[in-house]
N, C-alpha and C positions, 0 to 999 in steps of 0.2 A: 504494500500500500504506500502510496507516495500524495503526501499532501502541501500542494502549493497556496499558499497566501499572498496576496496582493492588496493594493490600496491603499497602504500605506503612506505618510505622509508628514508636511506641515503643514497646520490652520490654526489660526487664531482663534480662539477662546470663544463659543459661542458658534463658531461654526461646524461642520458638518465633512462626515467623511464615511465612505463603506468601503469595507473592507472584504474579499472573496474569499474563499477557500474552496480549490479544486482539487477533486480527489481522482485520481487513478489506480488501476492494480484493482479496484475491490465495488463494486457498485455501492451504494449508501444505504440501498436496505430498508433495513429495520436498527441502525447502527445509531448509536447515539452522539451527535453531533455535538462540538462545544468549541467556545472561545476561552482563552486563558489570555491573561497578560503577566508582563513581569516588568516591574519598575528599574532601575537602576538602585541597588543594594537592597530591594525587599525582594520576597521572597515571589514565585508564582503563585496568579492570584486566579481563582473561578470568575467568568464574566458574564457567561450565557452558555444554556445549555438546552437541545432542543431534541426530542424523540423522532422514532421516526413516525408517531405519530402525529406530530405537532406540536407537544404538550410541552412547553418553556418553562426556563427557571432560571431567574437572575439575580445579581450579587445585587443588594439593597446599594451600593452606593453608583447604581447602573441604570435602575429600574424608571423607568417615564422619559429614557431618554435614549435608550439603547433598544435596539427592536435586532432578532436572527431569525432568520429564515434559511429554509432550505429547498430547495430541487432537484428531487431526485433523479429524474430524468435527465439533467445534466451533468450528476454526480457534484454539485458546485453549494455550498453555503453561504451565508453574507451576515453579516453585521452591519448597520445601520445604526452610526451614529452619530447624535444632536447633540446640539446643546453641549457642545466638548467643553470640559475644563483642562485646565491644566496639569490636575491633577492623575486623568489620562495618561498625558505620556508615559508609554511605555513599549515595549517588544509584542507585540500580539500576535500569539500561535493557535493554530485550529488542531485541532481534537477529534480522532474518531475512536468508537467505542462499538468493537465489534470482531467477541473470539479472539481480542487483547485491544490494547491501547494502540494508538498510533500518533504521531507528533510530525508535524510539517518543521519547517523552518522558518522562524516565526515573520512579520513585517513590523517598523516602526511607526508610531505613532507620534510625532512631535506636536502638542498646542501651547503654543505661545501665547503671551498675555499679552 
């Protein structure tokens, strides 16, 4: 399984950015999909998490601003996010959960104030 992220970037504080993740080797299934980020000296952190039912689950410091999605038929997930703070910045990795774990390589996130 090989998972690519993209979208990555810089935006200013307040602005908006999505983020992809495209999976190959393994179709998406019934696999449970997720976003991770990692800050610079904290640890990796949960950011969104989506079944292959649909059924989402977000870190509360995420939630009203941050929307995942996924399409299975293009093997491709997204994160959709608003209202960026600065706080944000960080490394953002996608996540598949299916008959093990799997880890992309992640994209950055930079907002500036």
């Amino acid at each position: 399984v090989q998972l690519q992220a993209s979208g990555g970037g810089l935006v200013q504080a307040g602005g908006s950015l999505r983020l992809s993740c495209a999976a190959s080797g393994r179709a998406l299934g019934n696999s449970v999909m997720g976003w991770y980020r990692q800050a610079p000296g904290k640890q990796r952190e949960l950011v969104a998490t989506i079944t292959g039912g649909g059924s989402t689950n977000y870190a509360d410091s995420v939630k009203g601003r941050f929307t995942i999605s996924r399409q299975n038929a293009k093997s491709t997930v997204h994160l959709q996010m608003n209202s960026l703070k600065v706080e944000d910045t960080a490394v953002y990795y996608c996540n598949m959960v299916k008959g093990g774990s799997y880890w992309g390589k992640g994209t950055l996130v930079t907002v500036s104030s």
